[in-house]
C-alpha positions as CSV (number, residue, x, y, z in Angstrom):
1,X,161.9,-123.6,-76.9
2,X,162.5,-121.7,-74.0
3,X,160.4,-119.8,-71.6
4,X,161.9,-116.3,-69.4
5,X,160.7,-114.2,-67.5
6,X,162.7,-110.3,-68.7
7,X,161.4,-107.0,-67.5
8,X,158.2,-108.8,-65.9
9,X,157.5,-110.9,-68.5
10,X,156.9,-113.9,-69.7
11,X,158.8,-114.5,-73.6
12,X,159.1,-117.7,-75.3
13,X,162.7,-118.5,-77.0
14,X,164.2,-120.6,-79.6
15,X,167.4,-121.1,-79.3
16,X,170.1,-123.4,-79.4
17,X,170.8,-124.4,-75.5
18,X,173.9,-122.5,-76.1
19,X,173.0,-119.7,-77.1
20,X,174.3,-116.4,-74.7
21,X,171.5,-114.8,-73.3
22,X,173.3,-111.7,-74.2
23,X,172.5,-112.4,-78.3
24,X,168.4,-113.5,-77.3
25,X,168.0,-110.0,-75.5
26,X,169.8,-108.1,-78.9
27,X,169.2,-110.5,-81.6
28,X,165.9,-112.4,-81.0
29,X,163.8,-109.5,-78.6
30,X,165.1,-106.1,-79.9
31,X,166.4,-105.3,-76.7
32,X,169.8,-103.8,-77.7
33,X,170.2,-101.3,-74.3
34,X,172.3,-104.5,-73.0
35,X,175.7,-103.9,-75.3
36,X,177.9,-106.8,-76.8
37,X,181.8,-106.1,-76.0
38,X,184.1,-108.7,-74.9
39,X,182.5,-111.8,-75.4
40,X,183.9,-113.3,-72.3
41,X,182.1,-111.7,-69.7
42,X,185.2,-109.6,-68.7
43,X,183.9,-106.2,-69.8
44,X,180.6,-105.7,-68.6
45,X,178.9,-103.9,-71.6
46,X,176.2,-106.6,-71.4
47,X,175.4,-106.7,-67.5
48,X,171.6,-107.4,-66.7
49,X,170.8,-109.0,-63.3
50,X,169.2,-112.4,-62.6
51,X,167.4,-112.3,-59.7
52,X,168.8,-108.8,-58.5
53,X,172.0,-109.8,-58.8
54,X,174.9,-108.5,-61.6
55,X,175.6,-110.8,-64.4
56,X,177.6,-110.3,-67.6
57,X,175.1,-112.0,-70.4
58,X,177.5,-112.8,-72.5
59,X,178.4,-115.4,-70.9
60,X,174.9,-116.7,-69.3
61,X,174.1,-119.9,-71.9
62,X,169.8,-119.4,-72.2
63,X,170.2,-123.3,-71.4
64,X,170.7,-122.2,-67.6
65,X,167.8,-120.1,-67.6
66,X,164.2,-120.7,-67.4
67,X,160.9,-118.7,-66.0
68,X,161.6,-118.9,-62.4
69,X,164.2,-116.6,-62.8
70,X,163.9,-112.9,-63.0
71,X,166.0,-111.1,-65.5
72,X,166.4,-107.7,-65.8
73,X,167.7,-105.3,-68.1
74,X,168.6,-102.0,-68.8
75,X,165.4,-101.3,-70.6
76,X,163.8,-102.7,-67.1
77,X,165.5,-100.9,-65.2
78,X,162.5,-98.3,-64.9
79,X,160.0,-97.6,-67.4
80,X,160.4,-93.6,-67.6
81,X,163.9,-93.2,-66.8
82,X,163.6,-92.4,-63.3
83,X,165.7,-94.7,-61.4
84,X,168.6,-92.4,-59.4
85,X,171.0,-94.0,-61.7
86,X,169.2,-92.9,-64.3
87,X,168.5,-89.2,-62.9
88,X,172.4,-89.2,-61.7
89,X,173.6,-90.1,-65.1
90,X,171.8,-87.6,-66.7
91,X,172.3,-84.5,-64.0
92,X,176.2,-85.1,-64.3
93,X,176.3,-86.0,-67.6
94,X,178.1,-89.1,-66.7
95,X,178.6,-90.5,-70.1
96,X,181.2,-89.9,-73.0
97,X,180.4,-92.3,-75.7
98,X,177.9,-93.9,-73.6
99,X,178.6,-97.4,-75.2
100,X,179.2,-98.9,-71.8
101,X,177.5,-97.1,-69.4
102,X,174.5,-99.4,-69.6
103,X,176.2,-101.9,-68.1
104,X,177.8,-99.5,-65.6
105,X,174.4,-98.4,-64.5
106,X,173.1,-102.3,-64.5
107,X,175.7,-103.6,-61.8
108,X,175.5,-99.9,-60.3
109,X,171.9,-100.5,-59.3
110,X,173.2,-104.1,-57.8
111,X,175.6,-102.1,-55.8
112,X,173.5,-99.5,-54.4
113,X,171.0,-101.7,-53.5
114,X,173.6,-103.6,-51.5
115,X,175.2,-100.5,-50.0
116,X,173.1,-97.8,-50.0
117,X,175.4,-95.3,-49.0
118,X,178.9,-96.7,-51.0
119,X,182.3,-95.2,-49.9
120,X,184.7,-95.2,-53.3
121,X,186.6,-98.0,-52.4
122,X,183.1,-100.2,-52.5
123,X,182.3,-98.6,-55.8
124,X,186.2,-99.1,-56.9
125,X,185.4,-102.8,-55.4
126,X,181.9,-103.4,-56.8
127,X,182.2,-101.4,-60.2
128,X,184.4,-103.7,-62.3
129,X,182.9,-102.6,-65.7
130,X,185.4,-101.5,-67.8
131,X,184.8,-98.0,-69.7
132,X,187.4,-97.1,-72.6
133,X,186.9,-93.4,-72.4
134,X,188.0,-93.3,-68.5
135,X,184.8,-91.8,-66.9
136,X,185.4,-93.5,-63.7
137,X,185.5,-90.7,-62.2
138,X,181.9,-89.2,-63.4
139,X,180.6,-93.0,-62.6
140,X,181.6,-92.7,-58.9
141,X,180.1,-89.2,-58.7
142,X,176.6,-90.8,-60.5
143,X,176.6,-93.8,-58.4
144,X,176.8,-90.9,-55.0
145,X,174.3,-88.9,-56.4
146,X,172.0,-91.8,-56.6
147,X,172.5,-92.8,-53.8
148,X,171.4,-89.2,-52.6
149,X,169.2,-89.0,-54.9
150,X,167.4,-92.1,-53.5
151,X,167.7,-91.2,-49.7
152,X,165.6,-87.9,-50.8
153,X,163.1,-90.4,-51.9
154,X,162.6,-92.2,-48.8
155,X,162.7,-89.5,-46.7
């Protein structure tokens, strides 16, 4: 039995140490925004952060974690959709399938908060997710209208 801390909260877990932290969020919480792809963490379908930063839970064994750490996902993000990402995403239309992009927008949100104002080349850098349609392009556009979006709100 396991304690962590997602979205703000506190959740107990059982699950063998083992276990990817990816399959508690799905299997074990209901939390299926964070997507299963790979498997081997090279995708980034199943990006959540751990303590602000971009991690691909597929990978993460729940035997690494515990309650001092803050893990986020997807469904964390923001409560009401209103994150820039979120706003961006939805303005441009950013998604094609959509399958990915919740992992896009996860490590996204790492990035802007690193680099508030990205060139491409630090989203080409930053961005490794990999999206089978090919909306890279609408991804870069989201990630600089967020980043507008956001220097609106602190202005």
């Amino acid at each position: 039995m396991a304690k962590l801390k997602i979205n703000g909260k506190i959740v107990d877990i059982d699950a063998d140490d083992s276990t990817p932290l990816l399959w508690v969020l799905r299997e074990q919480l209901g939390m299926t925004g964070t997507k299963y792809s790979c498997g081997i963490g090279i995708c980034g379908a199943c990006t959540v952060h751990i303590n602000g930063e971009a991690v691909r839970s597929c990978v993460v064994p729940v035997s690494s974690l515990d309650s001092s750490q803050a893990i986020t996902t997807i469904e964390g993000l923001s409560t009401d959709n209103s994150h820039p990402l979120q706003q961006a995403w939805k303005e441009l239309d950013v998604p094609q399938c959509g399958y990915c992009q919740p992992g896009m927008i996860m490590t996204a949100a790492v990035l802007l908060n690193n680099k508030p104002n990205p060139t491409d080349e630090d989203i080409d850098a930053g961005v490794t997710n990999i999206c089978r349609c090919g909306t890279f392009k609408r991804v870069r556009q989201g990630i600089h209208l967020a980043a507008d979006i956001s220097k609106r709100g602190r202005s």
